[in-house]
C-alpha positions as semicolon CSV with decimal commas, in nm:
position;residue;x (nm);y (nm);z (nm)
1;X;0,980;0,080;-2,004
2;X;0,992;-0,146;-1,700
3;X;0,900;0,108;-1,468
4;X;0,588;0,154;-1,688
5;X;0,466;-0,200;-1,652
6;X;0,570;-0,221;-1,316
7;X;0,343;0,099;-1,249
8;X;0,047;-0,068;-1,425
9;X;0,085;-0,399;-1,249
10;X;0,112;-0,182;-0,907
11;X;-0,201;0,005;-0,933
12;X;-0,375;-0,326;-1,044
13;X;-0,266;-0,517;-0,751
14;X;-0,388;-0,249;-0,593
15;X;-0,718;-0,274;-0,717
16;X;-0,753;-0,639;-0,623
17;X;-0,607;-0,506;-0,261
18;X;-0,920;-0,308;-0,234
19;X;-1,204;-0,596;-0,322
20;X;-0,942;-0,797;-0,094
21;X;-1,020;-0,547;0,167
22;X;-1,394;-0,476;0,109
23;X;-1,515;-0,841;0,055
24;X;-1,290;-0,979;0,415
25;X;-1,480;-0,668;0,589
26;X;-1,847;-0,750;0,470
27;X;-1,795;-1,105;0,531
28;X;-1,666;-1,040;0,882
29;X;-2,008;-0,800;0,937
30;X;-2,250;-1,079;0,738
31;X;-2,066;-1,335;1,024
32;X;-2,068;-1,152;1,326
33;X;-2,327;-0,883;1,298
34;X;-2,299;-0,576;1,559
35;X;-2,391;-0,214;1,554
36;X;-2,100;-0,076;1,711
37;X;-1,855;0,135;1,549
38;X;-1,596;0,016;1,741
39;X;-1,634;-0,328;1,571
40;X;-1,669;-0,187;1,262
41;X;-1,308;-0,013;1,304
42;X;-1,162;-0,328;1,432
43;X;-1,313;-0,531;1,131
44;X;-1,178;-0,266;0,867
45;X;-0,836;-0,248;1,065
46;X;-0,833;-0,618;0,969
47;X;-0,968;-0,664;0,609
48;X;-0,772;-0,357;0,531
49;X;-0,449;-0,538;0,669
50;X;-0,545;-0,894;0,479
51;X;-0,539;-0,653;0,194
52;X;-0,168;-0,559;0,279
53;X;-0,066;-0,903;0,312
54;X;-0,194;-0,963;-0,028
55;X;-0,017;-0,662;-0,163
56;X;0,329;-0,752;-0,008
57;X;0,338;-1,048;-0,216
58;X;0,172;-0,970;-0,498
59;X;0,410;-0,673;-0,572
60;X;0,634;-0,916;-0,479
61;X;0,647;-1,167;-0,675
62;X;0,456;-1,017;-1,008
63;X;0,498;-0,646;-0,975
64;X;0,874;-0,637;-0,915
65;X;0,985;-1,000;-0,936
66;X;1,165;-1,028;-0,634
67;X;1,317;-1,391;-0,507
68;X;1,301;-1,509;-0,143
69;X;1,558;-1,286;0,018
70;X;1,769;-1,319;0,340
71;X;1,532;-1,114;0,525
72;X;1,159;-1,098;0,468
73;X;1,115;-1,026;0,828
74;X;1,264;-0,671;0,768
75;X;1,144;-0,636;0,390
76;X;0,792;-0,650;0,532
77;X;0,828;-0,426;0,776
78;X;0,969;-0,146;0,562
79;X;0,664;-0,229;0,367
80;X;0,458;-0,170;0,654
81;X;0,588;0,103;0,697
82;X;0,568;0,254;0,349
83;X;0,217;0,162;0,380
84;X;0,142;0,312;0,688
85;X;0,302;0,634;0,594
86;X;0,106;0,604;0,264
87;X;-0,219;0,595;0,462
88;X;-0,130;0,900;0,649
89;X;-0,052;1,051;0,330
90;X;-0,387;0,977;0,190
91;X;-0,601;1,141;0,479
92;X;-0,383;1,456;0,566
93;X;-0,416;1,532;0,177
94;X;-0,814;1,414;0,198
95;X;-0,833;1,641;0,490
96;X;-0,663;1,934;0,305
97;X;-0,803;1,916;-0,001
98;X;-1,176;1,912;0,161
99;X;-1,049;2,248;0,317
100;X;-0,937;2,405;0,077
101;X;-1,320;2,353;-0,086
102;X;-1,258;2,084;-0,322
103;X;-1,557;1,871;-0,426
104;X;-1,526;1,518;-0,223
105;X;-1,427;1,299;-0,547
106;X;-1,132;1,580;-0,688
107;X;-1,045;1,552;-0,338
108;X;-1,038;1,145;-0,309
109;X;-0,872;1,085;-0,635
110;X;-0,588;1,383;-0,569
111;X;-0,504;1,202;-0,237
112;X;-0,519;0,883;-0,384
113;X;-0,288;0,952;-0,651
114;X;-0,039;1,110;-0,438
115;X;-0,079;0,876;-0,188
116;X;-0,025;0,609;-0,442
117;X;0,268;0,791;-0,588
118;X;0,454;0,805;-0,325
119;X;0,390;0,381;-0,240
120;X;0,526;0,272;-0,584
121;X;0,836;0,514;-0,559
122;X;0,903;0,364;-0,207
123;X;0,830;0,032;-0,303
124;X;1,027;0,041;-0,595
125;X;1,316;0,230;-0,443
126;X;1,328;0,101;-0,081
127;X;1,120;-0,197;-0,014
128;X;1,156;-0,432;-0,310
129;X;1,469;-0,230;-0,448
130;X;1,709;-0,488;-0,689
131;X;2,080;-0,580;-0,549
132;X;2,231;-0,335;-0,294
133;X;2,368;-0,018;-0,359
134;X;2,757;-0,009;-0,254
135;X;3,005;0,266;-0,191
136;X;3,284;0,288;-0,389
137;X;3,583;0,333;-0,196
138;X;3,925;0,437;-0,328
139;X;4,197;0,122;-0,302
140;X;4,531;0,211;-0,210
């Protein structure tokens, strides 16, 4: 059962991830206007990353109630990672999907939900994983 809240609680962080993302890259535009697409890449590139900062603890702390641990350095980077892998995820499967004739929103929300699938399995099992698995080894 606490995989079920903890899958709930994931897709609503992400949720507030995405108005994270959406309202840091309209204010950046409304602040420093510019018609170049360039800018516009750089600004997403950065509200979409504020929006992984806010994820990271967020599914941290409330998601899978995870404590400071020795190294955040390396936790975050796995979740980086996860995340960047995720992304990939999302627009191969966009990109297939659209080829194989889907209509654009079947498309969208069968890469999102694989993409997203495969972030709260990684999460859960990787990135914010409880204790640390150890070998048993036979005493003698």
């Amino acid at each position: 059962m606490e995989s079920v809240f903890q899958l709930f609680k994931f897709a609503a962080v992400g949720c507030v991830n995405t108005l994270i993302d959406w309202a840091i890259y309209f204010i950046v535009l409304m602040m420093f206007p510019a018609e170049s697409v360039l800018f516009y890449t750089v600004a997403k590139g950065f509200s979409y990353f504020c929006g992984i900062i806010n994820s990271f603890f967020l599914n941290k702390f409330w998601t899978f109630k995870e404590s400071l641990h020795e190294n955040e350095g390396g936790r975050f980077v796995k979740f980086l990672l996860v995340n960047l892998v995720g992304l990939g995820i999302n627009s191969v499967s966009l990109y297939i999907f659209l080829n194989l004739a889907f209509k654009q929103t079947m498309a969208l929300f069968f890469a999102t939900f694989i993409a997203f699938s495969f972030n709260f399995v990684l999460n859960k099992l990787w990135v914010f994983r409880k204790g640390k698995m150890v070998a048993k080894t036979s005493g003698g």
